[in-house]
N, C-alpha and C positions, 0 to 999 in steps of 0.2 A: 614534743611528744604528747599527744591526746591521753586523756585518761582510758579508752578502749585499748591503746596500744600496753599502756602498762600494766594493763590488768592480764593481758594475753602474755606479758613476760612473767608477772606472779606466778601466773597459773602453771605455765613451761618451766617456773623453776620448782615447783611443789611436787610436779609432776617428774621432775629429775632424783629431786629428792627421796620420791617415795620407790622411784626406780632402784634409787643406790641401796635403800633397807631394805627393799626384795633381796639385790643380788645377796646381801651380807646375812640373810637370816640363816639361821644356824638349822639341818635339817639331821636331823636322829637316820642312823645308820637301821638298814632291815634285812635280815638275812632267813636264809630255810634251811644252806647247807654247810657244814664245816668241813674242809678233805685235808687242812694240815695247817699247821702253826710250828714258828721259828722265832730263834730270840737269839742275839749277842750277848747277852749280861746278864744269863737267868738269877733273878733276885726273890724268888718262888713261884707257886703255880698260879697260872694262869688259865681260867676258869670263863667259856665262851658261853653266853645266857642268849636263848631268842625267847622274846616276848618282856623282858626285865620290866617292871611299872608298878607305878604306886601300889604299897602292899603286895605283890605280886613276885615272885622267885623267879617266873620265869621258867621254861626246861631246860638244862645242858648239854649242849650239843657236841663237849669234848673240853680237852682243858692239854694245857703241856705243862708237865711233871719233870721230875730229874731225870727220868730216863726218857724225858720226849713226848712226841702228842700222841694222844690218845683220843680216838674218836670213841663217842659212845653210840654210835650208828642210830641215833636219833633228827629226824628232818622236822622242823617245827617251824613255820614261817613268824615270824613276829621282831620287837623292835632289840636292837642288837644292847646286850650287856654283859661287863665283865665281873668275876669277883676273884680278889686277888689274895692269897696266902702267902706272906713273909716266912724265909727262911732264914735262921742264923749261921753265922759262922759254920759251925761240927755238921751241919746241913739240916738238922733238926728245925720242923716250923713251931711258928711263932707261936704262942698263944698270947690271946687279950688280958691285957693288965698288966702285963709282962715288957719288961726291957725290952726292945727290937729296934731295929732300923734297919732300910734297907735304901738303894743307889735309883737314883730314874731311869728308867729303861724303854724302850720299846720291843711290842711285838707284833711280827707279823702275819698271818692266818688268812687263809684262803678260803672264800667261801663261794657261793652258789653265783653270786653277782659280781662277783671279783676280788681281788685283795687289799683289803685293810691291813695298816699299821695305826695301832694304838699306844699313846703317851703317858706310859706309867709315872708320876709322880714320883719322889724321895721321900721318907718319911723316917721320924724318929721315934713316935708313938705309936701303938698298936690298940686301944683302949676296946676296938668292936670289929666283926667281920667287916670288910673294905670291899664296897660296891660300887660302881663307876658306871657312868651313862659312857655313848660314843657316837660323836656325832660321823659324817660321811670326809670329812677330813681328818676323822683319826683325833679331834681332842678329847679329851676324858673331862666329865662331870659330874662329883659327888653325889652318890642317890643318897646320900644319909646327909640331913640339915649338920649335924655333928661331923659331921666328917670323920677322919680318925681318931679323935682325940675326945668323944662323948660317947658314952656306952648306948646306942638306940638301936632295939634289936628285932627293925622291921625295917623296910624301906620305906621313907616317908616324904618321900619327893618324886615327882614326876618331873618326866623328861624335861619341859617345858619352865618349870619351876628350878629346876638344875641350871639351866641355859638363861634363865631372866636372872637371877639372886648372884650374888656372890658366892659361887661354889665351883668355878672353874677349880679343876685337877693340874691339868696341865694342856697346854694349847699343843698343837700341832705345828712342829717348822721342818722348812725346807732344808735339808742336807746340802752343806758346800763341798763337793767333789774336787778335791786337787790329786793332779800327778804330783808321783815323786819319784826319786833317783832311779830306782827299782824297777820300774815302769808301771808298777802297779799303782791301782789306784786306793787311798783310803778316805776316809768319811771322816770332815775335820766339822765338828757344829760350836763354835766358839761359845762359851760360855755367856756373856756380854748380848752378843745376836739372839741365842735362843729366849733371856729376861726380856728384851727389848720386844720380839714377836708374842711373845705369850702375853706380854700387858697389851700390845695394840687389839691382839685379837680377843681378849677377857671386856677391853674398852667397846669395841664393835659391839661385843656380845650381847654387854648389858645394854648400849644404847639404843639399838635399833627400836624399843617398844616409843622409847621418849622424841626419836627422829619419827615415827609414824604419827603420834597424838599432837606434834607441832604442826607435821603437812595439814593433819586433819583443823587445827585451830588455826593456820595462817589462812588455808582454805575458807572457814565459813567466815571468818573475819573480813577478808577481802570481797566473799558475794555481797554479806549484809553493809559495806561501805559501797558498793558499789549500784543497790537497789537504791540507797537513801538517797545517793546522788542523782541517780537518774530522776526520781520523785523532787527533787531540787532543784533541779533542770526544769523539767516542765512546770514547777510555780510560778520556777523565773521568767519562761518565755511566756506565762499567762500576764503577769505582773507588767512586764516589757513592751506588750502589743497595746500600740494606743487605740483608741478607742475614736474613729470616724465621723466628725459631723457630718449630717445631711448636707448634700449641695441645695442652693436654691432654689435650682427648678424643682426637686421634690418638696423644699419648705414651701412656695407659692402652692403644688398640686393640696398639699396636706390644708392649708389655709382651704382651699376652695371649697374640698370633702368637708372641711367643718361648717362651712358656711350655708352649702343644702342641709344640710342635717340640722342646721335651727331652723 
């Protein structure tokens, strides 16, 4: 194998490469309309934000409470976020600083572009309001660097910064459907499966920036070994070309030119 041919496999795997962290990047959910939201586990309300972003509230375009969703007949196109209020036990919400916990749950909601489910986290601490990015798979990503457990009482993270750092909420997984006796069917997500998917996809998350600045630095690496060579190639074959005596019949013609000329 010539050094052209391995440079064209380089290049085909950099280029695979950078394929694989397109597919994997994480894209922020965008909505205009909310028509209803559902939930198995209500753990408190849940509270649908278009535009959420650094320093930014965002508008509210409906929330589901104990008595159900409530639209607030607001259409606002922007990037989708949630904030979430813990209720106790007696059903009374939480306040910050305060004893609380509440179960992981998900919720469903409908909107302009179609249906998202989002992956509420568990929590034991309650320390500031609790704000969540959401990407188009439904994981949830802390807008507050603190997360629950640090009183900061603005948003101080962009989407972007949510999704690079260490502030995955909770990832998104797939539902195992089994029949049973009944014939109905119920929703089993084994406890084991869900840790396992939510590190793979927090792993993905974070890596994709350090899978692109490797293609980029295996890439210039391999042009600039590849220039140097070519330029060491042509020395060589300068080096390598011997250098041609005269035949005789030109040494006698050149003797002769010299000899009119004295």
């Amino acid at each position: 194998m010539n050094f052209k041919q391995t440079m064209q496999k380089i290049l085909m795997f950099i280029l695979i490469l950078f394929t694989i962290s397109v597919a994997t990047a994480v894209e922020q959910a965008t909505i205009y309309d909310l028509t209803n939201m559902q939930t198995d586990n209500y753990q408190g309300d849940i509270i649908i934000i278009s535009g959420m972003d650094y320093y930014n509230w965002g508008d509210q375009l409906g929330y589901l409470g104990q008595r159900g969703f409530v639209d607030k007949n607001k259409k606002v196109t922007g990037d989708l976020g949630i904030r979430f209020i813990p209720i106790l036990e007696d059903n009374s919400y939480c306040k910050t600083r305060n004893p609380c916990s509440w179960e992981a749950h998900e919720v469903t909601f409908d909107t302009d572009v179609g249906t998202y489910t989002a992956y509420i986290p568990g929590g034991n601490e309650y320390i500031t309001d609790i704000y969540f990015y959401v990407d188009t798979a439904g994981s949830t990503y802390w807008a507050k660097s603190g997360h629950e457990t640090e009183h900061i009482s603005t948003i101080d993270l962009t989407f972007e910064d949510a999704v690079s750092g260490d502030h995955l909420a909770r990832a998104s997984v797939t539902a195992i459907i089994e029949p049973v006796s009944n014939t109905e069917n119920v929703i089993n997500v084994p406890e084991a499966d869900i840790e396992a998917e939510e590190a793979i996809v927090e792993l993905i998350s974070n890596q994709v920036p350090i899978i692109l600045s490797m293609c980029l630095l295996i890439a210039v690496v391999a042009f600039i070994g590849y220039d140097k060579f070519k330029k060491q190639k042509v020395v060589h074959k300068e080096k390598s070309t011997p250098k041609t005596k005269p035949s005789k019949k030109t040494q006698v013609s050149a003797r002769k030119r010299a000899k009119k000329k004295s």
